[in-house]
N, C-alpha and C positions, 0 to 999 in steps of 0.2 A: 517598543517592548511593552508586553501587556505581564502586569504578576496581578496575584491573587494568591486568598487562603481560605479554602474551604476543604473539610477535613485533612486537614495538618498537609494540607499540598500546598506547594508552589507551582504556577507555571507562568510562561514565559511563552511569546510568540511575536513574531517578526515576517514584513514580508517577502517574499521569494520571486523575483521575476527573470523571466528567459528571454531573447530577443532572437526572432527568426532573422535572417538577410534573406534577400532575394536574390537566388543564381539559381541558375538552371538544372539540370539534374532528371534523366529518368530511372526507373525501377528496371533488372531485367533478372530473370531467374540465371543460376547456375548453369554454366553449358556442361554436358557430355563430353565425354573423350571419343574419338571419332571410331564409326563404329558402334557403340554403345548406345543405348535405348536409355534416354535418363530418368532418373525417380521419379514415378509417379504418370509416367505420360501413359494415354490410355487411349483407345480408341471405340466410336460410337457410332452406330446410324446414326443421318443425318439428311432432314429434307429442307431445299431452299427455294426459296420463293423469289425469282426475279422479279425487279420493278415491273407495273405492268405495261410502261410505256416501251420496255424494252422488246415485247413481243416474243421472248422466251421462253419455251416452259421450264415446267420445276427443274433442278437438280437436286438428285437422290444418291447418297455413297456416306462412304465412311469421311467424319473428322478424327485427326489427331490432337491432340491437345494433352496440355498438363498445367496444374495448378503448384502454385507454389505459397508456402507467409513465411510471413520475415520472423515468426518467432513461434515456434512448434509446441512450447511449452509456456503460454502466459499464466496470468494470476487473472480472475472474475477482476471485470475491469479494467484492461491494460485494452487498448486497439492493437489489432493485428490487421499488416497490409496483405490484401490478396492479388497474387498473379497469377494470371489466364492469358495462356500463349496458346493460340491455335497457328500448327504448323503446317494445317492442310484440309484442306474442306475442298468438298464439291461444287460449289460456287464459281462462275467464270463471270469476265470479263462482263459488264451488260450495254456496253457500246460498241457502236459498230467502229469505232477506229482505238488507238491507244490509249489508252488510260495510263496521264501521266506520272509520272512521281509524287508523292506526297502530297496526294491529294483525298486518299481514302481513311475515311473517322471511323474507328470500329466502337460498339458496345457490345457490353452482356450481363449476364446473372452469371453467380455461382452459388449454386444450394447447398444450404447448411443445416445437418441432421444429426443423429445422435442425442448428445445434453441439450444442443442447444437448434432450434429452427428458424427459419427465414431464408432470406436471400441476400449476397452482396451485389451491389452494382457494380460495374468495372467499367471504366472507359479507356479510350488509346490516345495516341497523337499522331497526326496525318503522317507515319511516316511509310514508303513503301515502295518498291523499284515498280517504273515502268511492265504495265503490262498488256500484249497485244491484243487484238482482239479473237475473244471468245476462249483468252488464255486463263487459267484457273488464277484466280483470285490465291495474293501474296499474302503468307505468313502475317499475324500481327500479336500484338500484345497490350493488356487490356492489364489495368491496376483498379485496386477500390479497396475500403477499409471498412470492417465492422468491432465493434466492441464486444469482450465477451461479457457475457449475463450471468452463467452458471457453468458448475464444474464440473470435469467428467469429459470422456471422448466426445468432440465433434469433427463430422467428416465434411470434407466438401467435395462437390461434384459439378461437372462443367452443365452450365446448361443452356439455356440460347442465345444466339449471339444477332449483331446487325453490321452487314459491311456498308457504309452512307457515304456516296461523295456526291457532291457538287458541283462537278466540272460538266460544263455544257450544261447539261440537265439534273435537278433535284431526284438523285434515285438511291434506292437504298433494298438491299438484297438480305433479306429473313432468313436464318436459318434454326431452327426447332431443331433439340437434341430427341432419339427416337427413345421410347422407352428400354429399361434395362440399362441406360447411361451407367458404367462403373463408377467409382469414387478413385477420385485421383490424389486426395490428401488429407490427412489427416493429424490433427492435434488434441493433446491431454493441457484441461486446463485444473488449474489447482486455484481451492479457496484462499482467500485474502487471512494471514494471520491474525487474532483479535488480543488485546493487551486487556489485563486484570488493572482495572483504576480504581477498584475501592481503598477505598483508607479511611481513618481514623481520628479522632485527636482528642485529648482527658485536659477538664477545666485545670487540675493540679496533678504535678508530677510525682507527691508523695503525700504519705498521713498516714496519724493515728490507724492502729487495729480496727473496722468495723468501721471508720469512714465512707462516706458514700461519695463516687466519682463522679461527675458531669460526663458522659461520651458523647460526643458528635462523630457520627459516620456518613459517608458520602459515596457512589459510584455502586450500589446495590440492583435489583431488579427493584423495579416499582412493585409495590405491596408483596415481597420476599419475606417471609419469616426468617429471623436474622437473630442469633445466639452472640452474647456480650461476655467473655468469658476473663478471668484470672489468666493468669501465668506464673509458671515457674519455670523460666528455662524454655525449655523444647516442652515440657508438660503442662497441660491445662488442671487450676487446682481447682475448690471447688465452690468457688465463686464465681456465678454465672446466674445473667439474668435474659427474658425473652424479648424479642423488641420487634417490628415490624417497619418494612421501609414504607414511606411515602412516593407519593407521584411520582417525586423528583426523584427516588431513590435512596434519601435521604434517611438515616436511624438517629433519636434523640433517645438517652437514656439514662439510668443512676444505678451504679454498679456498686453495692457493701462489699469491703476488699478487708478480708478478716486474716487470711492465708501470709505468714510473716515471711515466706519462702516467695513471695510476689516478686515477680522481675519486670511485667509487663500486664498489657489488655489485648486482646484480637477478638473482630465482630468475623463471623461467616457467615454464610448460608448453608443449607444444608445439617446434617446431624453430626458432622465432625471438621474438623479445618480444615481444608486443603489450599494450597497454592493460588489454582486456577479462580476458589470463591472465596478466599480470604483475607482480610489484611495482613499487612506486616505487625508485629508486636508493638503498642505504643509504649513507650518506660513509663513504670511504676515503682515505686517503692512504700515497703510498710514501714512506716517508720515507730519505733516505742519511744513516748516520753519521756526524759530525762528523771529519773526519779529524783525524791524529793530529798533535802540535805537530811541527815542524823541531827538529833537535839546537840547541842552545845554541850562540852565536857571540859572537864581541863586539861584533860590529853590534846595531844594533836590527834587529829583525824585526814586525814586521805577525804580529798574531792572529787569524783569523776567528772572528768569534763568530756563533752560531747562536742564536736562541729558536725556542721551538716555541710557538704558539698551539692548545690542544689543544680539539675542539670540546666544546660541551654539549649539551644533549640537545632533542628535542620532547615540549612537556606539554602539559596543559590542565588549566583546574579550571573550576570551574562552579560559579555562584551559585543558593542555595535546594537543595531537597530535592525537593520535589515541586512537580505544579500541578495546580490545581482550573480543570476550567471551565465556562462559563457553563453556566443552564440550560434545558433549552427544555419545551417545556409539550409535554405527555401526546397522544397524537392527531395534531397538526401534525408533532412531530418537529419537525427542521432542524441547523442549524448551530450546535453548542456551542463558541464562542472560545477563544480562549486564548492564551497564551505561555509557548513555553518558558525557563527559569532564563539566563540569557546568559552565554554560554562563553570564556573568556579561552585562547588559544591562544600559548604562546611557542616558537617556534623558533630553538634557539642550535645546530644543530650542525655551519654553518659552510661546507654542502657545495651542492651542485647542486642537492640533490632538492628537491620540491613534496610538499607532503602532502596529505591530505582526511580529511574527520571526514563519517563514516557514520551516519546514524542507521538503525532499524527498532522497530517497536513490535508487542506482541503484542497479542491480541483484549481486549476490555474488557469483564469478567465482573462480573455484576450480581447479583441477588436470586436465590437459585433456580439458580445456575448459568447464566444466559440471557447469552448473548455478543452483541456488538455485534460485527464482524468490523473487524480493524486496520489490513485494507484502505479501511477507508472516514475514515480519520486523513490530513490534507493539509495542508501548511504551506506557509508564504513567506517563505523564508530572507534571511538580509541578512548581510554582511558588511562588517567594516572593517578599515584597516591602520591601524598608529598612526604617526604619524609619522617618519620617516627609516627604515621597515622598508625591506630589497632588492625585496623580494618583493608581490605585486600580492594581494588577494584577491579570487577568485571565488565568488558566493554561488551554492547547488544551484538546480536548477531548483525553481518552484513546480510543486504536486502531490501524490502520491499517497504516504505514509511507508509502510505497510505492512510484515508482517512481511519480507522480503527485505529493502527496506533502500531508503533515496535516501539521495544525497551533499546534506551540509547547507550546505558551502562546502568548498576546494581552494586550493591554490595551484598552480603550474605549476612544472616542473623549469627553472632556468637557473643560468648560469655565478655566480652570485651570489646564491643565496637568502637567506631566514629575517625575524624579524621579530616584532613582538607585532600580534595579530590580534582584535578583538571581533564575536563572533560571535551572529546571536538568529535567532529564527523565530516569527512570528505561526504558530498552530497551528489550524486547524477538527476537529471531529469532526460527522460527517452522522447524526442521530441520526435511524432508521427510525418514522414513524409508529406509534402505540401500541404503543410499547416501556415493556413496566411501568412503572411510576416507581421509583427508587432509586438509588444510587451504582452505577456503573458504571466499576470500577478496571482501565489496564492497564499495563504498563513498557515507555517508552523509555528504548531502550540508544543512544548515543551510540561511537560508535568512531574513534579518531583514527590514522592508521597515515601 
């Protein structure tokens, strides 16, 4: 576990790994109910070029085919597997006697247009029934994986393919999709959510009228003009100074806090607070000095006495180091479980604000350098309050963790916060069809502000 504090955060990261097995496993698209023409299949010109040892000429006609992915709706980021089933080409037989079983290698492209362009590659595995000769070349199915880039429709469309075997002689039959090819499938991808990590932190939690506060701010734009404001409540009072971030994002500042109605600080950007560019409130208090006794009399006199209750801070620790998760078998891919360490959150320091504990995880590096991408990492967070806390806890949405970041749980700002808070997350990782087998390590970072 890694902690840290810079602007009044904590975080927290450990690492994550997944283990492939090796079993067998192919991909095949959904069948049709008999009768029925299934989604997406389409048909094209089509001209094929026999080996030229076979002494054939071209064949010209219609392919059938249909493309299918295993996930219609991703996020920028996630790989999506593609299938390309051709159920029928013009293509025969290019020997003069049988062409036996399982001896024909298919490839191809599938074109990808719309948001996003290029091409996927698809290969098959020898599998195929016996076929005579000059008898049309047997159905085959063809897989391949591209990652999405950007969001928005992309279509795909079938487009050339190669039937290759081996048997007796090195030959292999070209077939070119003719112009006009339809689009056989298509999906909507949506952008990766982004988490707000600015925050805050005041060298003192109270003082004197007209005091000046130390502010340290962190998680801004680099060189953002960035507003240091008062509080009272939910209202900004009117003390506010202007500050600019650095490189790093970073605001240093000294804030006169004269407003006796002071509950807090919040930096934004921007000409007013919001949510999305602003911190949470840091506690402040104005505190007035004890005034001074009355001269001595020989009456009795009455002494005010004052305490101050001076606030503590926000922490968290977290149980365990790392986590291991499940394994899924070679070929099928799927969903690797898991849970993260459970995060013990206490809030002593007394004031208004609501916090949130950020998580983000980075890609998960295997054998070879090969990445699993940390977009495709989604949990289902839960939250508790422990008894007699002020404060309510909100668990993050379920979804998508990725490197940007989702909020894992929250509380909300009110006139009473803080509290002790147990905090956890069931965790999946969507592990891509034949993804080599081996440990696949990556770190979630945890941030609490």
């Amino acid at each position: 576990m890694r902690t840290g504090a810079r602007s009044r955060r904590r975080s927290a990261a450990f690492g994550m790994a997944v283990l492939a097995a090796v079993t067998g496993g192919a991909l095949s698209p959904p069948a049709a109910a008999v009768g029925e023409t299934p989604p997406g299949q389409v048909e094209f010109p089509t001209h094929c070029l026999p080996p030229q040892e076979a002494g054939l000429p071209p064949a010209d006609g219609p392919t059938t085919a249909r493309i299918t992915v295993d996930d219609p709706a991703p996020r920028v980021g996630d790989t999506v597997t593609v299938t390309y089933r051709v159920a029928a080409a013009p293509a025969v037989n290019p020997l003069p006697s049988e062409l036996p079983a399982d001896v024909l290698t298919p490839t191809g492209r599938v074109l990808l247009g719309g948001a996003q362009s290029g091409e996927v590659t698809v290969t098959g595995a020898k599998r195929n029934e016996p076929v005579p000769p000059g008898g049309a070349l047997p159905a085959v199915t063809m897989t391949g994986t591209f990652t999405v880039t950007a969001p928005g429709a992309i279509t795909l469309t079938p487009g050339p393919y190669t039937l290759h075997t081996a048997h007796l002689l090195d030959l292999a039959t070209v077939c070119a999709a003719g112009p006009g090819t339809p689009v056989s499938e298509r999906l909507t991808a949506t952008p990766l959510p982004t988490a707000n990590l600015r925050g805050l932190t005041l060298a003192t939690a109270y003082g004197a009228p007209g005091a000046r506060v130390k502010v340290t701010g962190a998680g801004f734009a680099p060189g953002a003009a960035v507003t240091v404001a008062g509080r009272a409540g939910a209202a900004e009072t009117g003390d506010r100074v202007a500050a600019t971030a650095d490189r790093h994002g970073e605001v240093v500042a000294e804030l006169p806090l004269t407003d006796r109605a002071t509950t807090g600080v919040v930096a934004y950007e921007g000409t007013a607070w919001s949510a999305p560019r602003g911190t949470a409130p840091a506690a402040y208090t104005v505190v007035d000095p004890a005034p001074p006794p009355p001269a001595r009399t020989p009456e009795p006199v009455a002494r005010e006495v004052t305490a101050i209750v001076e606030p503590g801070t926000l922490a968290m620790t977290q149980a365990g180091e790392s986590v291991t998760l499940g394994a899924v078998p070679y070929g099928d891919g799927g969903a690797a479980p898991g849970r993260i360490g459970t995060v013990t959150v206490k809030d002593a320091r007394g004031g208004p604000a609501g916090w949130s504990l950020v998580g983000k995880v980075t890609d998960f590096t295997g054998p070879g350098g090969i990445r699993i991408p940390g977009a495709r990492l989604s949990w289902t967070p839960s939250c508790t309050a422990a008894a007699g806390s002020p404060s309510a806890c909100a668990a993050g949405s379920a979804g998508v963790v990725g490197p940007d970041g989702a909020v894992l749980a929250s509380t909300a700002d009110a006139p009473t916060a803080g509290g002790t808070f147990t905090v956890d997350a069931a965790v999946s990782l969507q592990v891509p069809p034949y993804t080599p087998p081996g440990a696949y390590t990556a770190v979630l970072t945890l941030t609490l502000s």
